[in-house]
TORLUM-88937 format. One record per residue (C-alpha): residue number from 1; z, y, x. Coordinates in steps of 0.001 Angstrom, whole numbers, m for minus. Each point is the difference from the previous one (the first is absolute). Example, Ala and Ser with C-alpha at 12.3 -4.5 7.8 and 13.67 -1.06 7.14 Angstrom:
TORLUM-88937
(rec 1,(7800,m4500,12300))
(rec 2,(m660,3440,1370))
This chain:
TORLUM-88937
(rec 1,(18254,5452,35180))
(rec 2,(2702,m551,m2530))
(rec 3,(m1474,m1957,m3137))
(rec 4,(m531,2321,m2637))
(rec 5,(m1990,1527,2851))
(rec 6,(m1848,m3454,413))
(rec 7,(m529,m13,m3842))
(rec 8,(m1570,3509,m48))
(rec 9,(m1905,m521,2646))
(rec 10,(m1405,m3847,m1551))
(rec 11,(m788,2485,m3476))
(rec 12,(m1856,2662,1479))
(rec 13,(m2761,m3161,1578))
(rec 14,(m324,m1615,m3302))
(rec 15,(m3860,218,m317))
(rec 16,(m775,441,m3817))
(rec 17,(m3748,m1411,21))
(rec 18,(m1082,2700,2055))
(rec 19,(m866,m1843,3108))
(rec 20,(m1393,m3032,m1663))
(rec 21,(m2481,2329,m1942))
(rec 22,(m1334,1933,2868))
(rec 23,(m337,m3209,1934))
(rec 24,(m1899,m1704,m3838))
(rec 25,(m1781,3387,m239))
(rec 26,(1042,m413,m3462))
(rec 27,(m5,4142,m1328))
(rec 28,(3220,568,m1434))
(rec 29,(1403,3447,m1382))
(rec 30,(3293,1857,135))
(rec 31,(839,365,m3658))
(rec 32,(1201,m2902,m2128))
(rec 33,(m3526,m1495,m2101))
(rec 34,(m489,933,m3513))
(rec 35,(m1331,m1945,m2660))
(rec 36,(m649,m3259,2567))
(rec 37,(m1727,m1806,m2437))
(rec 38,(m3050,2396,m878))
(rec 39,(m3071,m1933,501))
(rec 40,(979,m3561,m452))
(rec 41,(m2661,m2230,m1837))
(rec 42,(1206,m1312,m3726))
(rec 43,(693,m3521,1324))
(rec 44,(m1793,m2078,m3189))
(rec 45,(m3213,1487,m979))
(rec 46,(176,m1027,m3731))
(rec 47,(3229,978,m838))
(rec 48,(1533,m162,m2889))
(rec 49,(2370,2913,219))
(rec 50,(737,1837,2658))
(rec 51,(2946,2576,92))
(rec 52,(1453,2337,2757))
(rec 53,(2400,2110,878))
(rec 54,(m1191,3717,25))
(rec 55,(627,2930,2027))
(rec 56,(915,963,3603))
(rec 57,(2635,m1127,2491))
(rec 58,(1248,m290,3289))
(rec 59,(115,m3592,1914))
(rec 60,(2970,m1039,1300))
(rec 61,(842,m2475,2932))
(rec 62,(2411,m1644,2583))
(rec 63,(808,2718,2357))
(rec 64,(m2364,2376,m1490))
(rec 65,(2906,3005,916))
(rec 66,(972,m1277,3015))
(rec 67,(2673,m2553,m910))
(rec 68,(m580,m3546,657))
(rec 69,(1162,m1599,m2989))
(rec 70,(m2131,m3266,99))
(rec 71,(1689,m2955,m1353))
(rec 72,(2012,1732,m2885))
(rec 73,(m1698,3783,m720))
(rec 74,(m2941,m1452,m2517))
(rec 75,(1303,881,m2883))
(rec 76,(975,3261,1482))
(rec 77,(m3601,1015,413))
(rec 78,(m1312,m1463,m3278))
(rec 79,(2490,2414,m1710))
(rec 80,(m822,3186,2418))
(rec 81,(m3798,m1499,m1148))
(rec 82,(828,231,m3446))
(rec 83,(1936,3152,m389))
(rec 84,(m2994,2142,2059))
(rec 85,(m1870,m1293,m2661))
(rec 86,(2431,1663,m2217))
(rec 87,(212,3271,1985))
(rec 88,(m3512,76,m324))
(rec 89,(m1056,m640,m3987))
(rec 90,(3228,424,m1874))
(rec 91,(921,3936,500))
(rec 92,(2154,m347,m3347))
(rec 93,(2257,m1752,2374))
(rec 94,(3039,1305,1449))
(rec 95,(m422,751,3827))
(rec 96,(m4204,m966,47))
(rec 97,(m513,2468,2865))
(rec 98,(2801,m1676,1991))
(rec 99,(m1201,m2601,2466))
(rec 100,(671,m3550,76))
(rec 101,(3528,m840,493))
(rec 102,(858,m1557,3247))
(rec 103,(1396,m3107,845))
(rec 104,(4067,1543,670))
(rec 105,(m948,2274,m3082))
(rec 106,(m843,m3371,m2427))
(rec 107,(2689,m1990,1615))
(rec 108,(2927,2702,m1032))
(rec 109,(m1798,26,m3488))
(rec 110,(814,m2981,m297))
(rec 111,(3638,313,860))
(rec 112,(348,3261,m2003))
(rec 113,(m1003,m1912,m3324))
(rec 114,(2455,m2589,787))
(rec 115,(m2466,m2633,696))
(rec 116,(1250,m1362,3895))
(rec 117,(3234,1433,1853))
(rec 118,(379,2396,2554))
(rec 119,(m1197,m2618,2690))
(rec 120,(m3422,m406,m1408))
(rec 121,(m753,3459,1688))
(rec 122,(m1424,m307,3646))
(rec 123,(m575,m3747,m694))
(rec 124,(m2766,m1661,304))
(rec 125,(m34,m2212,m3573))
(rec 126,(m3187,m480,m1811))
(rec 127,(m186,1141,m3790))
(rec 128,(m2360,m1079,m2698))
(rec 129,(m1444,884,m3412))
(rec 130,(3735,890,m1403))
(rec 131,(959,2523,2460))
(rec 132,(m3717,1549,m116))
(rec 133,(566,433,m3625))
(rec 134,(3652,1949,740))
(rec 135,(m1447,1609,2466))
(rec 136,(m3225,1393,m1902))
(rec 137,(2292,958,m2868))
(rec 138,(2199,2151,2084))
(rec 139,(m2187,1670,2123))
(rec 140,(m2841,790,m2643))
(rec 141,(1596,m614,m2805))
(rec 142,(m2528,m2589,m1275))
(rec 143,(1211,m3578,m1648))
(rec 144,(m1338,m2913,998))
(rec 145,(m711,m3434,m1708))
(rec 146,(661,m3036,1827))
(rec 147,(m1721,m2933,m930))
(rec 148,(1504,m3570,1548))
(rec 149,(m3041,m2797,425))
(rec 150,(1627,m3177,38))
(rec 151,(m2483,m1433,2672))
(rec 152,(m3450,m19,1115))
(rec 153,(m2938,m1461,m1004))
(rec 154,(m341,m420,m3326))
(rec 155,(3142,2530,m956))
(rec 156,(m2136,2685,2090))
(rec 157,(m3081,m574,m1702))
(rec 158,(1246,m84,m3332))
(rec 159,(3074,2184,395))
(rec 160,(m535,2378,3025))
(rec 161,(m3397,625,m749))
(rec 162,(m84,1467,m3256))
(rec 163,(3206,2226,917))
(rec 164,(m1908,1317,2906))
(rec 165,(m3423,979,m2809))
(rec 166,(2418,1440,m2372))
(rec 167,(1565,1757,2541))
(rec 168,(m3060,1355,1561))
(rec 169,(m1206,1206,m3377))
(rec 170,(2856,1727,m1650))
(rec 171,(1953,1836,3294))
(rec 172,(m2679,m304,3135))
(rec 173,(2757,m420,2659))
(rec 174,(645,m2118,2896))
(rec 175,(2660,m3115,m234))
(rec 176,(1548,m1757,2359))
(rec 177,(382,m3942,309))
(rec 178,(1854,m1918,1598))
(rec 179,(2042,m3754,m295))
(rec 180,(2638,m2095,1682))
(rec 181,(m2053,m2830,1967))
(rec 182,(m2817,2766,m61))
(rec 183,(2206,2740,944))
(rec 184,(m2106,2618,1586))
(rec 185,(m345,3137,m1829))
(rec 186,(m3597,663,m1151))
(rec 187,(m1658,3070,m1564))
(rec 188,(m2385,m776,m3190))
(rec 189,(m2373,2218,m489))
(rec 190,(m2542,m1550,m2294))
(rec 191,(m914,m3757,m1496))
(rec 192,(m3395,m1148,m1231))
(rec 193,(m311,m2685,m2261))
(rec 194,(m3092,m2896,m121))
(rec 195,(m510,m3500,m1222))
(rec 196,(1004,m1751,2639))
(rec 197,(3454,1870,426))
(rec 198,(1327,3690,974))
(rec 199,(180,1761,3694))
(rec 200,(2675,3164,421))
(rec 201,(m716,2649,1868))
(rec 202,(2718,m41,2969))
(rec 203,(1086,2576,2209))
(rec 204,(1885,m1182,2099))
(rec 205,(2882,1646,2211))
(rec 206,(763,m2421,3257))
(rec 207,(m2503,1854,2047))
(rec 208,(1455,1201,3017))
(rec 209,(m1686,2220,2784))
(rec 210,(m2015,3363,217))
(rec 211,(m1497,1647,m2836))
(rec 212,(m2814,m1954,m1327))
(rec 213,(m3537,1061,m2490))
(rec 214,(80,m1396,m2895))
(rec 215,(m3270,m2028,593))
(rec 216,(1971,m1153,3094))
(rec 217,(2879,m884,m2233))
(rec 218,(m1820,m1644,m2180))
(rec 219,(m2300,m2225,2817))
(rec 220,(2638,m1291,1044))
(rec 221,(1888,m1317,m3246))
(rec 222,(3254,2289,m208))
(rec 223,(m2304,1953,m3313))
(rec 224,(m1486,m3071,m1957))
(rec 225,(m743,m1775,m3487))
(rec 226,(1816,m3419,183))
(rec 227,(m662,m2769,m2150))
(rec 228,(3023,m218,m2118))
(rec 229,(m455,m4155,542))
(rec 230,(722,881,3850))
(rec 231,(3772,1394,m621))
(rec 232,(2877,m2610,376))
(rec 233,(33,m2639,m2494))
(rec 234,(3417,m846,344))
(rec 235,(1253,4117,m146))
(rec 236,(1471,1591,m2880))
(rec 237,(m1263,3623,m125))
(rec 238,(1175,3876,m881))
(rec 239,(m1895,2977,m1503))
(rec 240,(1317,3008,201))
(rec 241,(m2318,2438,m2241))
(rec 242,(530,3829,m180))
(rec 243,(104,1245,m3223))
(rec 244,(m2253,3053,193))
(rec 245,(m1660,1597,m2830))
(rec 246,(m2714,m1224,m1295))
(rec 247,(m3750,1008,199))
């Protein structure tokens, strides 16, 4: 056996979750999850505002299409996250009824608008808030705002925060997040406000394995409110908010 015959051979046992489930009797299903976070409690129970993104969509995760991209595919996913949410509510949008892209399909995007060179394709770099927003743009044809958070803390509370409401309110789609010491890509799907400081609804995309239910998703912490006080002090963070109309 030669060893691209090795290497096929290694790829076709890759076990996606499937094994691990059956052997868990966790029930998992064949389709990717919709709307994962349906059914999570409000996480302060006198709020003071509360705000969420609205509509359906599509979850998104490491190796969710059979390509193990762990390591450097998050932000991948949070965009194919995002833009089902866009194929989904925003049918005023060029190519709405066309899936997802893939990860080659965003990757030569990205070289087509000039953003990386001709080696980016087939690699295996990570992109961030930026290249979601190029990507968004020239797939859907939808602008996005990006909002730079100087660092955590306080800057989230006060900064973050309030984007995220306003946000919410006015265009009622997901945003991704993500930083440089805190550089995993994160979904945002919602952020609730109280006196004692603000959670965000995360979903996040570093799951890897077999199809999961939501309510197993969510059990086990990759669907979750965080307390925005939890996130890297130290991080500076990234919106990237899709300009969608508004209500």
């Amino acid at each position: 056996m030669d060893k691209k015959e090795e290497a096929a051979a290694s790829e076709e046992k890759i076990d996606w979750g499937g094994k691990e489930l059956e052997k868990r009797r966790i029930k998992h299903v064949k389709t990717l999850p919709k709307n994962v976070h349906a059914g999570l409690s409000i996480p302060i129970r006198d709020y003071v505002k509360c705000t969420m993104m609205r509509g359906d969509y599509v979850y998104f995760h490491y190796g969710c299409d059979g390509q193990d991209d762990r390591g450097w595919g998050c932000g991948y996913r949070t965009i194919q996250t995002m833009a089902s949410w866009l194929c989904h509510n925003m049918p005023q949008h060029k190519n709405h009824n066309k899936p997802a892209p893939s990860l080659p399909e965003i990757q030569q995007a990205l070289v087509a608008v000039g953003d990386k060179s001709g080696t980016f394709f087939g690699s295996r770099e990570w992109i961030g808030t930026f290249e979601a927003s190029l990507v968004l743009d020239c797939f859907y044809d939808v602008p996005c705002k990006l909002v730079h958070v100087r660092g955590g803390g306080v800057e989230l509370e006060n900064v973050a925060v309030e984007e995220l409401h306003q946000h919410f309110e006015k265009h009622g789609s997901p945003v991704m997040m993500g930083g440089d010491r805190d550089n995993s890509s994160k979904g945002i799907f919602g952020v609730c406000t109280g006196k004692e400081g603000s959670y965000m609804l995360v979903v996040d995309p570093h799951y890897y394995g077999g199809q999961l239910e939501k309510t197993e998703l969510q059990r086990q912490g990759w669907v979750a409110w965080k307390r925005v006080s939890s996130l890297d002090q130290s991080s500076f963070y990234n919106l990237c908010m899709p300009q969608t109309a508004g209500k």
